[in-house]
KEKE-3310 file (N, C-alpha, C; in steps of 0.2 Angstrom, whole numbers, plus 5000, padded with zeros to 4 digits):
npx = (5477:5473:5463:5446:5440:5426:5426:5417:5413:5401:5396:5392:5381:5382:5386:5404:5409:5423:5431:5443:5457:5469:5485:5499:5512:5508:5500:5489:5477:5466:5451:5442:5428:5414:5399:5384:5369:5368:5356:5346:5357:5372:5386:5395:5387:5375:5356:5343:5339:5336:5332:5345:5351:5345:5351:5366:5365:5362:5373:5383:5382:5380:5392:5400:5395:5400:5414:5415:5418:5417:5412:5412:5416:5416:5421:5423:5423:5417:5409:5407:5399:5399:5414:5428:5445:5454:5468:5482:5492:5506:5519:5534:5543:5560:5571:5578:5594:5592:5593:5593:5575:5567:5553:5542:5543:5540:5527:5520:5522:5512:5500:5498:5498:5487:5475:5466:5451:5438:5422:5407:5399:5406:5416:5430:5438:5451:5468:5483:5499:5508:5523:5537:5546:5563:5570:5565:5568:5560:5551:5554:5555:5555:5559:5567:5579:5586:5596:5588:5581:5568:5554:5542:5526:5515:5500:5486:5468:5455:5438:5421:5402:5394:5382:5382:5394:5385:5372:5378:5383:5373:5367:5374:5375:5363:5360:5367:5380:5394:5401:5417:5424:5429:5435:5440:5433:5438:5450:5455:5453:5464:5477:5474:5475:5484:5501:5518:5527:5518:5513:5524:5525:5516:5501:5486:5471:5458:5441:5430:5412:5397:5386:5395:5410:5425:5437:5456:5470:5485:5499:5515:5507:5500:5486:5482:5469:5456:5439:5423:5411:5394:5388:5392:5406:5404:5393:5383:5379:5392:5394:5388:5389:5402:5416:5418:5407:5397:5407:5409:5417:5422:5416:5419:5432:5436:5434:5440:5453:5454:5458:5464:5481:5482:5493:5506:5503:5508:5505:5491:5480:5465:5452:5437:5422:5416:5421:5431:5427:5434:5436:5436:5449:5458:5453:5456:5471:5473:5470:5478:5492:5498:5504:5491:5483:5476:5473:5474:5467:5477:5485:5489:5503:5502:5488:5474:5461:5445:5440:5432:5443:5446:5435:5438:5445:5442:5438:5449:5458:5454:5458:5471:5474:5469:5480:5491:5489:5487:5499:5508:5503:5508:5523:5520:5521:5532:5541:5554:5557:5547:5552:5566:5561:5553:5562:5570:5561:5562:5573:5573:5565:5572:5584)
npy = (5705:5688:5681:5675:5659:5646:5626:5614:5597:5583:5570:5553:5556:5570:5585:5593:5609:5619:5636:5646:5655:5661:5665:5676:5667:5658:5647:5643:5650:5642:5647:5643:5632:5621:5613:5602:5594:5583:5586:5582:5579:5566:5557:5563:5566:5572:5572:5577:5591:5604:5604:5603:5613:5622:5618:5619:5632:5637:5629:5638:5649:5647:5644:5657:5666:5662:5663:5676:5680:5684:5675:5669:5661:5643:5626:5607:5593:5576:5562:5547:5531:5533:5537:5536:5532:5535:5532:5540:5547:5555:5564:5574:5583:5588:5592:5593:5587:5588:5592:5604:5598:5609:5620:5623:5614:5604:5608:5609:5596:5589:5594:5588:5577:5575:5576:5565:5556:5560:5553:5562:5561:5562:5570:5579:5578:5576:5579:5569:5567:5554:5550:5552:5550:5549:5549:5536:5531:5526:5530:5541:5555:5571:5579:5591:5599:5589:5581:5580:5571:5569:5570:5561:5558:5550:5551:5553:5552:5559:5554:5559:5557:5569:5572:5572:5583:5593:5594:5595:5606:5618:5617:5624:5637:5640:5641:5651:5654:5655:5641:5634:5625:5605:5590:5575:5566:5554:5553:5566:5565:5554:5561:5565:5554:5543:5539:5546:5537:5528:5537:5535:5524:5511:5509:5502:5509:5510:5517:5517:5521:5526:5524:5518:5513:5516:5514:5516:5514:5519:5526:5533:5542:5547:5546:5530:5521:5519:5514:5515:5509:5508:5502:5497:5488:5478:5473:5459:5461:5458:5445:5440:5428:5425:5414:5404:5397:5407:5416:5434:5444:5441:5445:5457:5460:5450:5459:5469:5465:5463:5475:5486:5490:5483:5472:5479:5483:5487:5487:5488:5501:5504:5514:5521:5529:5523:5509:5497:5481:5469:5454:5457:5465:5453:5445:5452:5453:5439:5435:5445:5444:5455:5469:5474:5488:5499:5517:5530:5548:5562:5576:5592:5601:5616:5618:5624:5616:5611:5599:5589:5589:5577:5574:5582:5577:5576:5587:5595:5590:5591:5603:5604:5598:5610:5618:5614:5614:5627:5630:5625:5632:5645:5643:5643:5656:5664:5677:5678:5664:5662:5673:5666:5651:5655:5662:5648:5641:5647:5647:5634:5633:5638:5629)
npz = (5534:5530:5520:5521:5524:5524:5527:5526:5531:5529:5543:5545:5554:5558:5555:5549:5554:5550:5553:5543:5538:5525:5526:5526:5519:5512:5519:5533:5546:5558:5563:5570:5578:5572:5573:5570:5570:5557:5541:5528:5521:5522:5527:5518:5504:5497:5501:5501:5494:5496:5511:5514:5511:5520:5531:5530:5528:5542:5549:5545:5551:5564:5566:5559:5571:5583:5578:5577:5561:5547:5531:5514:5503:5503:5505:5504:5508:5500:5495:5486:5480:5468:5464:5456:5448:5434:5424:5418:5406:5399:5388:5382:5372:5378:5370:5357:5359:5370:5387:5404:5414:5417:5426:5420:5409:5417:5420:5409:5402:5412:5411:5397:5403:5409:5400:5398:5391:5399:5404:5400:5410:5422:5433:5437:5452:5458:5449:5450:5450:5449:5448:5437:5422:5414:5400:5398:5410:5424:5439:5444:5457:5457:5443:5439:5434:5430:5416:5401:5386:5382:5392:5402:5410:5425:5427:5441:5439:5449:5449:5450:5452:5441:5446:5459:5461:5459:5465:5476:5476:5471:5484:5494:5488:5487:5499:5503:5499:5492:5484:5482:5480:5480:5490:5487:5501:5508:5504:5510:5523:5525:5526:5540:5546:5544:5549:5544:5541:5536:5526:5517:5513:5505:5504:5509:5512:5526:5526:5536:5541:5547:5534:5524:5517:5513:5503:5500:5491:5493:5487:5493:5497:5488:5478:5472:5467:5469:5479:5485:5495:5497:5509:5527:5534:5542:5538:5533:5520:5514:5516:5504:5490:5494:5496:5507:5518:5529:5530:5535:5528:5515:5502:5502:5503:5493:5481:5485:5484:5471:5465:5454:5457:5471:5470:5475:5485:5504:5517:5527:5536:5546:5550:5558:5563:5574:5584:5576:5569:5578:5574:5560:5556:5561:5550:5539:5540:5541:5527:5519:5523:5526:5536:5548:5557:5567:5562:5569:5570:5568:5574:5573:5582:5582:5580:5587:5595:5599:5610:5608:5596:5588:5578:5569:5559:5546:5540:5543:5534:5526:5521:5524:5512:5505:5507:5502:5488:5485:5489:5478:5470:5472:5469:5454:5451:5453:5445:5443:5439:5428:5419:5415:5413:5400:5393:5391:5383:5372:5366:5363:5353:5339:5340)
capx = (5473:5470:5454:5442:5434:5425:5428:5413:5412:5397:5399:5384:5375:5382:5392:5407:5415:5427:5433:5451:5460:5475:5490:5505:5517:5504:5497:5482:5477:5462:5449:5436:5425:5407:5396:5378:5364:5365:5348:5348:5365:5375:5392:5398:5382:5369:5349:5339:5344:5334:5334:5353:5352:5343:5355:5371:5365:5359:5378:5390:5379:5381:5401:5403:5391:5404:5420:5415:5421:5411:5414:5410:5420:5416:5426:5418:5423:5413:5413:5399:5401:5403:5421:5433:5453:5456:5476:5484:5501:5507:5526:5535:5551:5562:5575:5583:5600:5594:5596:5590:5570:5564:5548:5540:5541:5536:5519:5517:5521:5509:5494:5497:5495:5479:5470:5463:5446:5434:5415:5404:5393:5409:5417:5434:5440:5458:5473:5487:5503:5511:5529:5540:5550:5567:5572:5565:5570:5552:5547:5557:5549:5556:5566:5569:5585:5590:5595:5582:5577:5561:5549:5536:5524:5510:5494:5480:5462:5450:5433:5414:5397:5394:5376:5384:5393:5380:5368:5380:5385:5366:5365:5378:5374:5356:5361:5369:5387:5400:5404:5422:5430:5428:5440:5437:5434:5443:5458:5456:5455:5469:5480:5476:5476:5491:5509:5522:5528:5512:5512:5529:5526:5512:5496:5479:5467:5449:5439:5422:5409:5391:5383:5400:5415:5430:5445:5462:5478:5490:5507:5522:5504:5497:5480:5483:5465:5448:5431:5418:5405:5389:5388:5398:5411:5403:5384:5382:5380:5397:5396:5384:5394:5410:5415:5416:5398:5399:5413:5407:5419:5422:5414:5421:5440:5437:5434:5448:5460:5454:5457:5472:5487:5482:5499:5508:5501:5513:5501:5483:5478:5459:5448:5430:5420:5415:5425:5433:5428:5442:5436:5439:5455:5462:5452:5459:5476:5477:5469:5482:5497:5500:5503:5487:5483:5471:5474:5470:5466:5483:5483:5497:5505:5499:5481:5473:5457:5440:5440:5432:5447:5448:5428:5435:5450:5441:5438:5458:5463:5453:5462:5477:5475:5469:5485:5495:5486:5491:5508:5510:5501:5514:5527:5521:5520:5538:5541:5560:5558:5544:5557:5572:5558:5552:5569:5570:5558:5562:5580:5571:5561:5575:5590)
capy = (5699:5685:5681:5670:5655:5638:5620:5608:5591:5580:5562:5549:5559:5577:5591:5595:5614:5624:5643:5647:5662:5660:5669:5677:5664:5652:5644:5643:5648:5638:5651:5642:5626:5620:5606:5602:5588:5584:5585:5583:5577:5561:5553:5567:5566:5578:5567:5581:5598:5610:5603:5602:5622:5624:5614:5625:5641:5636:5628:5642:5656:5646:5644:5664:5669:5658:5663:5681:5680:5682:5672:5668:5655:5637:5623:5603:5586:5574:5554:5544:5525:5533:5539:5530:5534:5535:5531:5542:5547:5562:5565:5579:5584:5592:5596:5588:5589:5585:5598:5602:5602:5612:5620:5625:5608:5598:5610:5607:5590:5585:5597:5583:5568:5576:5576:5560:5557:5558:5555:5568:5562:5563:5578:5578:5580:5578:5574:5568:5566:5549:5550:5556:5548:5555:5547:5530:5528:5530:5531:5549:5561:5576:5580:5597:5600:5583:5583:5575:5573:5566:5569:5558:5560:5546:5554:5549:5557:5555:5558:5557:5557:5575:5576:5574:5588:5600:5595:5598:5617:5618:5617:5629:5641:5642:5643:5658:5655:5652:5633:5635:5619:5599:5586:5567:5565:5550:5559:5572:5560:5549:5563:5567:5549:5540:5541:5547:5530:5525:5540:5534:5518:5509:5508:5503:5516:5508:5520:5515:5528:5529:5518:5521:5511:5520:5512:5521:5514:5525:5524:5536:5546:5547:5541:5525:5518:5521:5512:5519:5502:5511:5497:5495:5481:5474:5469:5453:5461:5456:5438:5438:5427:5424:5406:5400:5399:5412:5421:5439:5450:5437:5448:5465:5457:5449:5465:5475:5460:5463:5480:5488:5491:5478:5469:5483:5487:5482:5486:5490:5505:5505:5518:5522:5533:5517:5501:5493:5476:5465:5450:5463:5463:5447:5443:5455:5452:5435:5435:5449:5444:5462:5469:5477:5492:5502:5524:5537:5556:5565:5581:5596:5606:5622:5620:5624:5610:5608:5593:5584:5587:5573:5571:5588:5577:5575:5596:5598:5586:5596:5612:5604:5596:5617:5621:5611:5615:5635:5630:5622:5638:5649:5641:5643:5663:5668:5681:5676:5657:5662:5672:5659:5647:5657:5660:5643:5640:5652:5644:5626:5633:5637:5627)
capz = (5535:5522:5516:5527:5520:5527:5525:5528:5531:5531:5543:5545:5558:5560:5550:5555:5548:5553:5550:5541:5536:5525:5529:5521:5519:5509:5525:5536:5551:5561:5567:5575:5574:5576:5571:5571:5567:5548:5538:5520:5520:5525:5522:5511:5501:5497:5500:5499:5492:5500:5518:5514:5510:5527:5537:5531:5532:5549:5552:5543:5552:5572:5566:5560:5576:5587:5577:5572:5556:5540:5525:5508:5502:5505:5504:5508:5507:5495:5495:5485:5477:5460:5464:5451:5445:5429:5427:5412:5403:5393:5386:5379:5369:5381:5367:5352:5360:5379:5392:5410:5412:5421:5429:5414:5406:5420:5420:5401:5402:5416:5408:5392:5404:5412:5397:5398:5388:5403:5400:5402:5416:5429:5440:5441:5458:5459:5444:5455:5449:5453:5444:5430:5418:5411:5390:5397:5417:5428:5446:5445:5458:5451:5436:5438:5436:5426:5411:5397:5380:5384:5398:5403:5418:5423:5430:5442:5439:5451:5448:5455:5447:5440:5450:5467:5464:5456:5470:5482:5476:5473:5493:5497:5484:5491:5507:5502:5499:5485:5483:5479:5477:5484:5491:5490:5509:5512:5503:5515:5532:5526:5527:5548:5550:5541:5548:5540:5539:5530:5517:5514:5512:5499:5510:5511:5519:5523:5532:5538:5546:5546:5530:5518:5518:5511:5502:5494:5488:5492:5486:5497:5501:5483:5476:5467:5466:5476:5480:5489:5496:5501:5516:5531:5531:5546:5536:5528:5513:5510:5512:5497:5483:5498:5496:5514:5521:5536:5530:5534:5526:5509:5495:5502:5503:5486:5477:5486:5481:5463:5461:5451:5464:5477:5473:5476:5493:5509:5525:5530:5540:5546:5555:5558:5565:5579:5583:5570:5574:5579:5568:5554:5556:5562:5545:5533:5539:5540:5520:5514:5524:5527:5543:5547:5563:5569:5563:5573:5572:5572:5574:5572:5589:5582:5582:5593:5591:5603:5615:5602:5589:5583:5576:5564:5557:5540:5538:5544:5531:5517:5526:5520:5504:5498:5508:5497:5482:5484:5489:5471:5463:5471:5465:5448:5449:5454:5440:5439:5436:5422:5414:5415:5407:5396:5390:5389:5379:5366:5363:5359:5346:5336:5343)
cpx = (5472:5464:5453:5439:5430:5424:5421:5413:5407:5398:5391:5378:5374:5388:5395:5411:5420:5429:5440:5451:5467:5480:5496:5511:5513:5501:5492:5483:5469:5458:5444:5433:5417:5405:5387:5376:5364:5357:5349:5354:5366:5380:5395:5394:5375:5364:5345:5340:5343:5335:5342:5355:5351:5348:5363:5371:5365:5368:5383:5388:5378:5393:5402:5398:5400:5411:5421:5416:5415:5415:5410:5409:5420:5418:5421:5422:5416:5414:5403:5402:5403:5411:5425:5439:5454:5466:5476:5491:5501:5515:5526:5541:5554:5567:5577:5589:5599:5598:5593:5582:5570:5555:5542:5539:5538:5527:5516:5517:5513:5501:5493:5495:5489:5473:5467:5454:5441:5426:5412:5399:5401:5411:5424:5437:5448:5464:5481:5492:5508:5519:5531:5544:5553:5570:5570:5563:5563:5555:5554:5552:5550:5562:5568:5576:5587:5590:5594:5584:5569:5558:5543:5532:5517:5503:5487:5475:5457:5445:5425:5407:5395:5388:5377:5388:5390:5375:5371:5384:5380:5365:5369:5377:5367:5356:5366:5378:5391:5404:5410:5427:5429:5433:5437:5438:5438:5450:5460:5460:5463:5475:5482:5475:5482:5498:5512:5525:5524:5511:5517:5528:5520:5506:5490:5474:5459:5447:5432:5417:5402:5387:5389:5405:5421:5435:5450:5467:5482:5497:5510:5514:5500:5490:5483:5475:5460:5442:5428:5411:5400:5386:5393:5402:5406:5396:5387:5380:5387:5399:5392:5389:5400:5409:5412:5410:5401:5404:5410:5409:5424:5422:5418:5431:5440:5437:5437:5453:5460:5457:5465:5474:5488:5488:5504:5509:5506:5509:5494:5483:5470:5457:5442:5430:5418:5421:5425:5432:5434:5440:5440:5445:5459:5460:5456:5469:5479:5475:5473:5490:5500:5499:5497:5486:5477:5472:5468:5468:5473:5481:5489:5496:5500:5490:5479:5464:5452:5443:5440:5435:5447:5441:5431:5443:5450:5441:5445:5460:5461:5456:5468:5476:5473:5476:5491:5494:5488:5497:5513:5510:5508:5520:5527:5520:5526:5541:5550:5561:5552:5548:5562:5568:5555:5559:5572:5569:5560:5567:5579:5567:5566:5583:5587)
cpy = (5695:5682:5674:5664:5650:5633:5616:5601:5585:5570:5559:5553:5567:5579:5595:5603:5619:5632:5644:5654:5661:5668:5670:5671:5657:5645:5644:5644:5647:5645:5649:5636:5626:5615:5606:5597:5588:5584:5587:5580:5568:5557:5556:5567:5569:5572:5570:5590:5602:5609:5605:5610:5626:5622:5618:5630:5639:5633:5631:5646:5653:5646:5653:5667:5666:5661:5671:5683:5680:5679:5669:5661:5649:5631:5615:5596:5582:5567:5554:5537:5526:5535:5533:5536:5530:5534:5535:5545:5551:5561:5571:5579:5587:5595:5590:5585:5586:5595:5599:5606:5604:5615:5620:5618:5604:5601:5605:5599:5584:5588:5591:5578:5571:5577:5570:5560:5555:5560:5559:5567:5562:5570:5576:5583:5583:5575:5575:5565:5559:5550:5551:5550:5553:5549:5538:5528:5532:5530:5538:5552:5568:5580:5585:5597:5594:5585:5578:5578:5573:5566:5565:5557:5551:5550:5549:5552:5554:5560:5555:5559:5565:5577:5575:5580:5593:5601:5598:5607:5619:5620:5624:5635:5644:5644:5650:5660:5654:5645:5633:5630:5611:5597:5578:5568:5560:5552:5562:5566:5556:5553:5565:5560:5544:5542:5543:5542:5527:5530:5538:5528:5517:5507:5509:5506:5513:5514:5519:5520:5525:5521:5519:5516:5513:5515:5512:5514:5518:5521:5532:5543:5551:5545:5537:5521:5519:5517:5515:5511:5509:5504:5497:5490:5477:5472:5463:5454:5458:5448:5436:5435:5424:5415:5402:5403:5403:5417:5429:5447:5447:5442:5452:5463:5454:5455:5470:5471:5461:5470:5482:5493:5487:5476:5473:5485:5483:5484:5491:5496:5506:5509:5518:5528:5528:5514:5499:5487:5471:5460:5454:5460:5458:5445:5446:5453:5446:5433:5438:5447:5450:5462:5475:5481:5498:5510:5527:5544:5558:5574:5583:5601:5613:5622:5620:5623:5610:5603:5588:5586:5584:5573:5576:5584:5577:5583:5598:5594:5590:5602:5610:5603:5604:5619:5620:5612:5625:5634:5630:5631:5645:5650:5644:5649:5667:5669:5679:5671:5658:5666:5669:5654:5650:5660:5654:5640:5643:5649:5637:5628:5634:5631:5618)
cpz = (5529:5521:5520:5523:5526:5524:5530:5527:5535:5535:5543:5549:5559:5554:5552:5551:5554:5551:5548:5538:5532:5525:5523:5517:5516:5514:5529:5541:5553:5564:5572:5574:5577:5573:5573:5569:5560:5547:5530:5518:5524:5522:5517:5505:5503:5497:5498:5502:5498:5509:5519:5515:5516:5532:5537:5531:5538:5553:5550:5549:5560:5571:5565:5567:5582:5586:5576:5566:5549:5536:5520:5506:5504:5504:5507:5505:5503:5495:5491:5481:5469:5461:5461:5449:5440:5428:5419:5412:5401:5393:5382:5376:5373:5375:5363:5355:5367:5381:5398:5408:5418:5422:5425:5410:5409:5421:5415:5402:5408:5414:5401:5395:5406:5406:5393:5395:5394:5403:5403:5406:5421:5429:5440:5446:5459:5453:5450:5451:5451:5450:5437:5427:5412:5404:5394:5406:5421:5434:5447:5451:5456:5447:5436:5438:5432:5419:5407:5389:5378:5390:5399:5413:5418:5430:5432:5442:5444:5449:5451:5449:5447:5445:5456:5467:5462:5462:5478:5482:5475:5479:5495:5493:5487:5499:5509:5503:5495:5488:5479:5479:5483:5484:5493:5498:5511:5511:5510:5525:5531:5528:5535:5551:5547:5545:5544:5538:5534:5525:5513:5510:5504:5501:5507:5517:5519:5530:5532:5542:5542:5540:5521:5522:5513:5508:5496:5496:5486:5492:5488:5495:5494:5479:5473:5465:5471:5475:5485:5490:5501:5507:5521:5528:5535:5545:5532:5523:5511:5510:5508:5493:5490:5498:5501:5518:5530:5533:5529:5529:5519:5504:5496:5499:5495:5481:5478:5483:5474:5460:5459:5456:5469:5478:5474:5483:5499:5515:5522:5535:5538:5553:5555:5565:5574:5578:5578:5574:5573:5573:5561:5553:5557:5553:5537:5533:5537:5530:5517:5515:5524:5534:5541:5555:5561:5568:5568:5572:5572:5570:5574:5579:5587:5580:5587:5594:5600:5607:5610:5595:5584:5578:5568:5559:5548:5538:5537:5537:5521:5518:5523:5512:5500:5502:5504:5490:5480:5484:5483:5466:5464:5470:5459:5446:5451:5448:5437:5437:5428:5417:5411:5410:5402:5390:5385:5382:5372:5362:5361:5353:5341:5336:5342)
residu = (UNK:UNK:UNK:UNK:UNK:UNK:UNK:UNK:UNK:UNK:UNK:UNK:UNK:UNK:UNK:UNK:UNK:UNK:UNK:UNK:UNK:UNK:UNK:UNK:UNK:UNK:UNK:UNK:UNK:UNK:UNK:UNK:UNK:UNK:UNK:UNK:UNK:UNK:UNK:UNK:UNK:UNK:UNK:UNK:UNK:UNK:UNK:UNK:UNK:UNK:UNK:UNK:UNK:UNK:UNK:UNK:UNK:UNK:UNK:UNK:UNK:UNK:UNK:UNK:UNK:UNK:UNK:UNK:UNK:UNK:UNK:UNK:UNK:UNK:UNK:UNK:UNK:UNK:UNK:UNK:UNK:UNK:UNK:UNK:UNK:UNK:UNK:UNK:UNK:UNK:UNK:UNK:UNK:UNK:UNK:UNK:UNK:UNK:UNK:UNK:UNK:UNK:UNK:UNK:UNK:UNK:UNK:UNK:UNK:UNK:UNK:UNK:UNK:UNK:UNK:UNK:UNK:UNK:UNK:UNK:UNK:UNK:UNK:UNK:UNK:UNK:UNK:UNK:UNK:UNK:UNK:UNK:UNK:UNK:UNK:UNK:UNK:UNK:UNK:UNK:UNK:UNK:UNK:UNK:UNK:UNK:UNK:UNK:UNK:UNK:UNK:UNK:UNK:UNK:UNK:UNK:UNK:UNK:UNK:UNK:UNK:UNK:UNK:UNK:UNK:UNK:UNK:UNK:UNK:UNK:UNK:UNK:UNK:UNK:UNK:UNK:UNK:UNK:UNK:UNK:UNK:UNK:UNK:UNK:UNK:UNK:UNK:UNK:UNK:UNK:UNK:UNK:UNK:UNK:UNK:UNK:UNK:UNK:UNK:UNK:UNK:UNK:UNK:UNK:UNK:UNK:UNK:UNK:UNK:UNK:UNK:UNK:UNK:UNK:UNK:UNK:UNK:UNK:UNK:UNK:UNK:UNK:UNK:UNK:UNK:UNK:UNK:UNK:UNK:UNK:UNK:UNK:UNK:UNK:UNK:UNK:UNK:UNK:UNK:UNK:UNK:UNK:UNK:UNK:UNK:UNK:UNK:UNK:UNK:UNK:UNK:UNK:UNK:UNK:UNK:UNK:UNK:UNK:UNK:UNK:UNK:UNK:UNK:UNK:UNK:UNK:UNK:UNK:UNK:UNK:UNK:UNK:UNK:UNK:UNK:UNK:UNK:UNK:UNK:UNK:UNK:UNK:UNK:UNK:UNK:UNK:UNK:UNK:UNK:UNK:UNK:UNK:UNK:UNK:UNK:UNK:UNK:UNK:UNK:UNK:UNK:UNK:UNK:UNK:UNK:UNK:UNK:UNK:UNK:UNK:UNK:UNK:UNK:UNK:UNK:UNK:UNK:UNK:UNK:UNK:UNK:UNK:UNK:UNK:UNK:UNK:UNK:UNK:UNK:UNK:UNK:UNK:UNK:UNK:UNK:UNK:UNK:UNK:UNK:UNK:UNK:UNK:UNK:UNK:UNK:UNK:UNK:UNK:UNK:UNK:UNK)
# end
């Protein structure tokens, strides 16, 4: 049997976690779910700690009662308005002479783009890979195997204010559990609610819930740029500053047009935890000229998910993004490709 964890996800009103197990072949399986009244918490932010301490013990300890299962390990989604992507570069020599790269460089070279100067109040969350570059020629997705003299990768850092996540491992710490790793939460959803169509594509994700509005530029299912608006869309906070008197959703629409990627982007997909209201949308579409639609909740055959499924699609989506996250790591330990690069390696330092 593989080691038990849980994965929490706090929305506007209640917290939603579930129980996992991962399995032999670097995958998950789903043990159980349950959910409760937040307190101390809301919108994937800590309000006040200690309630917050009270409210997970109180929601791990109804999920292992429910699930049987004990566990440790706690896993949680994370959103707060400080959340910003930082965009950075690294390159490496692959050989004088040129030769194929391999796994091994593509490591070394993307460990040089992630070392971006990030100031000492943020967190980072996630460094994401957007594409390589082989002696010059970009948007590569991956080189292995090509033959290079020069590698270049371009990396995206996202990160969040250091004291969201201190107060939020604070809370689970206290509540008596090991806080063992975050996931931007819209990250997370966007993955159980985008088609496959839209990770391919170049896509705007706005997700609305509670008193947060969400919104990623993904490119073929990448982070490309994040805001986080502590307001809905649908407050007249956002016609503050909008040119046309009435225009409800003016301010918010100008400040997602401005931001790096916008011109990039080829459709809208919006969710909420409520109604998207129609306005909404007729207005966003007809301002971006994009086609714009309404995501859902997807789920996969083999779970096997409550009635209310879909409320857990935020928890399932951070279930993936660590499923993915092992996937890579076991790649990177298979004893005969670290010979073979290690080989490698040894015949560029003289050659």
């Amino acid at each position: 049997m593989g080691k038990s964890f849980a994965v929490i996800d706090v929305g506007s009103e209640e917290t939603f976690a579930l129980a996992a197990r991962w399995i032999k072949n670097g995958g998950y399986s789903v043990e159980g779910f349950h959910r409760a009244r937040s307190s101390g918490m809301s919108d994937g932010s800590v309000t006040e700690v200690y309630p917050a301490s009270d409210h997970i013990r109180s929601l791990l300890a109804g999920l292992s009662k429910k699930t049987g299962i004990s566990f440790h390990d706690v896993y949680a989604g994370i959103s707060s308005p400080s959340v910003q992507v930082f965009p950075s570069t690294g390159s490496i020599l692959i050989s004088r002479y040129g030769r194929e790269v391999s796994f091994r460089d593509i490591k070394k070279c993307v460990e040089i783009g992630s070392l971006a100067r990030i100031p000492l109040d943020r967190e980072v969350l996630h460094r994401i890979v957007m594409g390589f570059s082989v002696d010059g020629e970009r948007l590569i997705r991956d080189p292995e195997g090509l033959e290079a003299v020069k590698l270049g990768v371009e990396v995206n850092i996202a990160t969040i204010n250091v004291t969201f996540v201190r107060n939020f491992s604070k809370s689970i710490a206290q509540a008596g559990y090991i806080p063992s790793g975050f996931v931007l939460s819209p990250l997370a959803s966007s993955t159980r609610i985008l088609s496959e169509d839209d990770k391919l594509d170049r896509t705007v994700f706005i997700l609305t819930h509670g008193k947060k509005t969400e919104v990623l530029f993904l490119n073929s299912g990448n982070l490309e740029n994040c805001v986080v608006f502590d307001e809905p869309i649908a407050k007249k906070h956002f016609s503050s500053g909008a040119e046309e008197e009435g225009d409800e959703f003016g301010m918010f629409f100008k400040v997602v047009s401005s931001m790096r990627g916008w011109q990039d982007m080829r459709r809208i997909v919006v969710s909420g935890t409520r109604t998207v209201p129609e306005e909404f949308l007729q207005y966003v579409e007809k301002a971006s000229g994009m086609p714009v639609r309404v995501g859902l909740p997807l789920t996969k055959p083999f779970e096997d998910l409550p009635e209310d499924g879909a409320s857990y699609a935020a928890a399932l989506g951070v279930l993936d993004q660590l499923g993915n996250s092992k996937s890579k790591k076991r790649g990177e330990t298979n004893p005969f490709k670290r010979a073979v690069y290690k080989m490698m390696g040894t015949l560029d330092e003289y050659f």
